[in-house]
C-alpha positions in Angstrom: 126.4 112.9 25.1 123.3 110.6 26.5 124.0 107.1 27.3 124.2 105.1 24.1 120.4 103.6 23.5 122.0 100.0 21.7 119.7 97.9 18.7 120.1 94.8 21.2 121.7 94.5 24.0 122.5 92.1 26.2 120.6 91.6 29.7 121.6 89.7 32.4 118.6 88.1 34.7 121.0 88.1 37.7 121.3 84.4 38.6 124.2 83.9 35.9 126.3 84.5 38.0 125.7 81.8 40.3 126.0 79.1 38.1 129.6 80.7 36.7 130.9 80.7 40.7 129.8 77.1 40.6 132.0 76.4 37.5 134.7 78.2 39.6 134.2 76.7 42.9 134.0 72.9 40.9 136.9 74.2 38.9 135.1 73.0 35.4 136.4 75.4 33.2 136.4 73.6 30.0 134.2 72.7 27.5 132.3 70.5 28.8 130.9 70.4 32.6 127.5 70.3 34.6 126.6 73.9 33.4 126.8 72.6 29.6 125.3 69.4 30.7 122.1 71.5 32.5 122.0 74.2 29.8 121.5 71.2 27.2 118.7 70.0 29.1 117.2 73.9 29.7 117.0 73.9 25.7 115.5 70.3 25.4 112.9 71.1 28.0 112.1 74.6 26.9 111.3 73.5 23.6 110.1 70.4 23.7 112.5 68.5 21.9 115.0 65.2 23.5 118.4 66.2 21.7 120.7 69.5 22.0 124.3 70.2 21.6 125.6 73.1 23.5 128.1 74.7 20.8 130.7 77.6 20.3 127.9 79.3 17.7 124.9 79.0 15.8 127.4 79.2 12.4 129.1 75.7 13.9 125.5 73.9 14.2 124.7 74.6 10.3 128.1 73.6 9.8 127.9 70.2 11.5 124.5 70.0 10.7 125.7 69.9 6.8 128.7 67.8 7.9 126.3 65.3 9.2 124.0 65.3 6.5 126.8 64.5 3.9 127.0 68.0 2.2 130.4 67.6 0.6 131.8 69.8 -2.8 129.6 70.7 -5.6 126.7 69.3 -3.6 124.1 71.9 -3.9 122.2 73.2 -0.6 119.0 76.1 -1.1 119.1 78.8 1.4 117.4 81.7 2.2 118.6 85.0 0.5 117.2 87.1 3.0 119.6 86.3 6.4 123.0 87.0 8.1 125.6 85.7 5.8 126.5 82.9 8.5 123.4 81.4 7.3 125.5 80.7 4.0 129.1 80.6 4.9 128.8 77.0 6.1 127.6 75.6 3.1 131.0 76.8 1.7 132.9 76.2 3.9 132.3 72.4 3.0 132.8 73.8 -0.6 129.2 73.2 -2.0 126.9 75.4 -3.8 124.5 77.8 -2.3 121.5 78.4 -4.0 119.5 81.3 -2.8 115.8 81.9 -2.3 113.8 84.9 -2.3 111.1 85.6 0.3 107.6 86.0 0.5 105.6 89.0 1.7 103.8 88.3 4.4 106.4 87.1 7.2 109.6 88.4 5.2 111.0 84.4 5.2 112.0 82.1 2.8 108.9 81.7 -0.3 107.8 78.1 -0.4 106.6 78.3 -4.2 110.5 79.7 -5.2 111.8 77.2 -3.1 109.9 74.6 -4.5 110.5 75.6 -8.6 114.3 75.2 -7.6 114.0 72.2 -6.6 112.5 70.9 -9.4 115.0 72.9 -11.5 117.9 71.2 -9.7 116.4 67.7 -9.9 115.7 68.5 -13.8 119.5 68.9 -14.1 120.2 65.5 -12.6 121.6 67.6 -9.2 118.9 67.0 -6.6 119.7 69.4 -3.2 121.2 67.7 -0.4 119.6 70.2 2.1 117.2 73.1 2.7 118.1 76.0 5.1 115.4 78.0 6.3 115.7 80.8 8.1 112.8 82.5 10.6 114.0 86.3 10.3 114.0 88.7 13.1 111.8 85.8 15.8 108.9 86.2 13.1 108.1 82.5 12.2 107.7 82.0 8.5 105.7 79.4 6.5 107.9 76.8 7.7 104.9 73.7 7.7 104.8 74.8 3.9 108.6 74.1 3.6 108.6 70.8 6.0 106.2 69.5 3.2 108.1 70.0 0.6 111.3 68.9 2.2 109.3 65.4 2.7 107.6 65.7 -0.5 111.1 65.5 -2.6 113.2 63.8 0.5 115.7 66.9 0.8 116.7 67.1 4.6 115.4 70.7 6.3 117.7 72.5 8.4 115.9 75.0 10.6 117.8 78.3 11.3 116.0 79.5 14.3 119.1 81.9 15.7 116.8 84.7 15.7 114.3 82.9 16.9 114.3 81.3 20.3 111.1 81.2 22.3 109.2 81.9 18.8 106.3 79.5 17.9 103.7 78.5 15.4 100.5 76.7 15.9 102.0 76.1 19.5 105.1 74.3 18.5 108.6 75.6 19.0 110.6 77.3 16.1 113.6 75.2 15.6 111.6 71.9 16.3 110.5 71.5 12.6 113.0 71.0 10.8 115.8 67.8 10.8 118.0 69.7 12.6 117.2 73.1 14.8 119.1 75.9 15.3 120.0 78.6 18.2 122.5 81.1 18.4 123.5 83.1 21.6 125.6 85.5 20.0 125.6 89.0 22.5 122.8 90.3 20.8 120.5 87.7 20.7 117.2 87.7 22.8 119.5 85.5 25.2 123.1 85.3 25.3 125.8 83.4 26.6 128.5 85.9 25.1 129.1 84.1 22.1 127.8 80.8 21.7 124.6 78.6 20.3 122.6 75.0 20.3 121.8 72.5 17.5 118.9 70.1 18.2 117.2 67.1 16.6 114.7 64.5 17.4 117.9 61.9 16.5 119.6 61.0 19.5 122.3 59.3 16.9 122.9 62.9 14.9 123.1 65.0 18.4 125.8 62.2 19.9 127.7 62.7 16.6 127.3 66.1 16.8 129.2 66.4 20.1 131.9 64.2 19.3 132.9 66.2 16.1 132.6 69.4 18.1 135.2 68.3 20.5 137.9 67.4 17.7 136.2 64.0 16.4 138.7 62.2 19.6 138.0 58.5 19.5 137.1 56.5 22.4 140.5 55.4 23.6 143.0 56.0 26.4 145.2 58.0 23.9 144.4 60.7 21.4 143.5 59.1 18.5 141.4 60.4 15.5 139.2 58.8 12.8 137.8 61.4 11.4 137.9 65.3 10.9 136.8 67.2 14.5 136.0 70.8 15.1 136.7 72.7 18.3 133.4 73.7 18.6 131.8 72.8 22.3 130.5 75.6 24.1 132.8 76.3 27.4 131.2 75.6 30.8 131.7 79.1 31.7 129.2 80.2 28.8 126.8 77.3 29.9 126.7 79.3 33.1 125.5 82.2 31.6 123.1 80.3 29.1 121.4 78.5 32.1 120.5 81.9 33.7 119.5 83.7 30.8 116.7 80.4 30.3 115.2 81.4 33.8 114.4 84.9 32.3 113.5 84.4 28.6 110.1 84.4 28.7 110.3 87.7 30.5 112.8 89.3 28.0 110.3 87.7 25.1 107.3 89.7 27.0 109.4 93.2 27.1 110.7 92.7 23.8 106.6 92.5 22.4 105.9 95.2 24.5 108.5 97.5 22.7 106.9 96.2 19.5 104.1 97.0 20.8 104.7 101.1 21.4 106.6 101.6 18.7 103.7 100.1 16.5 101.2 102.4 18.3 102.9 105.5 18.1 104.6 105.5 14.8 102.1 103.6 12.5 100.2 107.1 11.8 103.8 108.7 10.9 103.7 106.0 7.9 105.4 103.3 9.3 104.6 99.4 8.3 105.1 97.2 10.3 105.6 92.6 10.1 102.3 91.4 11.5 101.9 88.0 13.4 99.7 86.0 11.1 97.1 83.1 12.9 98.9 80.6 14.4 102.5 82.9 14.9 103.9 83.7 18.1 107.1 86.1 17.4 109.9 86.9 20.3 109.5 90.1 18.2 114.0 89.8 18.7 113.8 93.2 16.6 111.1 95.6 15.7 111.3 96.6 12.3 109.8 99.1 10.3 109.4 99.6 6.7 108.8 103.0 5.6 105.5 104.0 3.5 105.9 105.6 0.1 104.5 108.9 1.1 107.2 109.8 3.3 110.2 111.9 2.1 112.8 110.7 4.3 115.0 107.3 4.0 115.6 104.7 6.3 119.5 105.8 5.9 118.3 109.5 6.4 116.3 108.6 10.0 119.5 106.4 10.9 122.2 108.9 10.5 119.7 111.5 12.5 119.2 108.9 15.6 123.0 108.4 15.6 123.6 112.2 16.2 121.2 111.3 19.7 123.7 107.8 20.4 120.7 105.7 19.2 121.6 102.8 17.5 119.4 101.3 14.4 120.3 99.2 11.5 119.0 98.2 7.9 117.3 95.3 7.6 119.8 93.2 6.2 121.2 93.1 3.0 119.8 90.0 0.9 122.5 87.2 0.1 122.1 87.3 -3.6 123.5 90.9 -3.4 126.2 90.5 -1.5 129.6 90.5 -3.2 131.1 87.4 -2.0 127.9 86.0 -2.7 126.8 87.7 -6.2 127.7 85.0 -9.1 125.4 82.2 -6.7 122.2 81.1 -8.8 119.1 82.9 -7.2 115.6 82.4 -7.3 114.2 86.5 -6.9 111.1 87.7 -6.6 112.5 91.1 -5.5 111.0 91.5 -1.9 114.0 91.4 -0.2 115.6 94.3 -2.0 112.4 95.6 -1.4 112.4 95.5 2.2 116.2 96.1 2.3 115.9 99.5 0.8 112.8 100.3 2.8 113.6 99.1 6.2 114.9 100.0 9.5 115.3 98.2 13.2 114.9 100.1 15.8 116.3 99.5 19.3 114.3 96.7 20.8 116.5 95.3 24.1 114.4 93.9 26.6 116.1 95.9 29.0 115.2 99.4 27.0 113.3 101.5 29.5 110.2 103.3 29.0 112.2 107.0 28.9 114.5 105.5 26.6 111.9 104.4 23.7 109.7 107.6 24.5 113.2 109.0 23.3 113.9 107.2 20.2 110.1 107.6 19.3 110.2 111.6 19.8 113.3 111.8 18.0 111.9 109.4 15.1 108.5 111.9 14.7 110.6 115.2 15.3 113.0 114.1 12.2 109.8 113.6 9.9 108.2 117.0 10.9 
């Protein structure tokens, strides 16, 4: 059987491993260190924003992102439907209410008009949101100004789920810089990784330093272990930090394969009835995952196509299954305008590492317009 061709896989710029023999040789293997200290300041530079906090996961910077924004039980938090269900799981995990937002057409994200009506909904009730999570799907920003303004207009703080996203922009500015709080995940197969791990960020120096002092168990500033407060064993480890401060030296290079793929796939398959998301003015995607949605003329399903590819060891997924239908999640109010089922039942991602080589996509793409013939 060929080599496996993986969705996204993780690629390693080479100098990763300098930093970890560093850790070794300065025997900082903990969660904390100078890799997580330098890895902090990598993100802060990179995108242009004074405050990060290296953690364990992008899951644990929504969570204390809702911790520090008071999110406590019955509170109620709007989301976006159309996500990874660790967009949603912290919101429960602090036992509040998710509400869940539908998304627009044109970038696949989060629809500023639903997302508006249920907030007026909710304040009608007399339960005004404590917080807005948006998410920018697959490195494709959405209409996150739109969002910002009505996050200001009706004073509900915006969290900013850019885990997909990293190295994305719009209108020049960094995705994960718009909101309250930012978020990065560098989960294996993200654009970078540092195994498992991710990054919250904030133009409030006071949030971040709070932020790192829950994730390292909430321990209080004395010469014994004392505890004032619930903590969370959430730091990222200095080892991973190693890794993360590698994988910044070669992002932009993974960003510009990663639109290259996007960029062959979209020239050969668009006259075999393939869609595909288009960068509006003003929207710089990493392109994390090319995606295509499958015209109505064509007679085969995306779950057809990724049962064929797997016969070849080429990996592809759905696009992912919308929140609001999700068992766990079902009986949560939803705001619906039925694109994301829509996209959901006609979508598919394609393998889009920045390490894929040219044989290998002239492989998936032969085997993609030999299954429709």
């Amino acid at each position: 059987m060929k080599e496996r061709i993986f969705l996204s896989a993780p690629h390693m710029g080479g100098n990763e491993i300098k930093f970890i023999q560093h850790a070794f040789d300065e025997n900082w293997i903990a969660p904390l260190g100078p890799n997580v200290n330098g890895f902090e300041k990598d993100i802060q530079e990179y995108n242009n924003i004074p405050y990060a906090a290296a953690l364990s996961s992008g899951t644990a910077a929504i969570h204390l992102a809702l911790i520090l924004l008071g999110v406590k039980r019955d509170d109620v938090v709007m989301a976006s439907s159309f996500t990874f269900s660790a967009t949603i799981n912290p919101i429960v995990y602090q036992q509040a209410e998710p509400v869940l937002i539908d998304s627009e057409e044109e970038t696949w994200n989060m629809d500023p008009q639903l997302l508006e009506q249920s907030i007026k909904d909710y304040i009608a009730k007399g339960k005004k949101p404590k917080a807005i999570i948006f998410v920018h799907l697959y490195g494709m920003p959405g209409k996150i100004e739109e969002v910002k303004a009505i996050s200001e207009k009706y004073e509900i703080p915006l969290i900013e789920d850019a885990a997909e996203a990293l190295g994305a922009k719009l209108n020049g500015k960094a995705l994960g810089t718009f909101g309250d709080f930012g978020v990065f995940s560098f989960n294996g197969n993200k654009i970078i990784t540092t195994s498992g791990g991710g990054a919250l960020v904030s133009q409030n120096k006071e949030w971040i330093e709070k932020t790192r002092y829950l994730a390292t168990q909430a321990r209080d500033a004395a010469p014994y272990y004392q505890h004032s407060e619930i903590g969370y064993n959430y730091r990222m480890s200095n080892i991973a930090a190693g890794i993360g401060r590698g994988q910044m030296q070669v992002l932009d290079k993974w960003i510009e394969n990663r639109r290259a793929n996007h960029a062959i796939y979209q020239n050969e398959l668009r006259a075999n009835g393939f869609n595909f998301l288009e960068e509006r003015e003003g929207a710089f995607s990493n392109r994390w995952l090319t995606c295509v949605l499958f015209d109505e003329k064509l007679s085969k399903s995306p779950e057809e196509l990724r049962q064929e590819l797997e016969k070849f060891n080429i990996e592809t997924r759905p696009l992912w299954k919308p929140m609001h239908l999700q068992p766990i999640f079902k009986n949560c109010k939803s705001y619906l305008s039925g694109v994301s089922e829509s996209l959901f039942e006609k979508g598919l991602c394609l393998p889009s590492s920045s390490s894929l080589t040219a044989d290998q996509i002239a492989m998936v793409i032969q085997k993609i317009q030999d299954f429709l013939k």
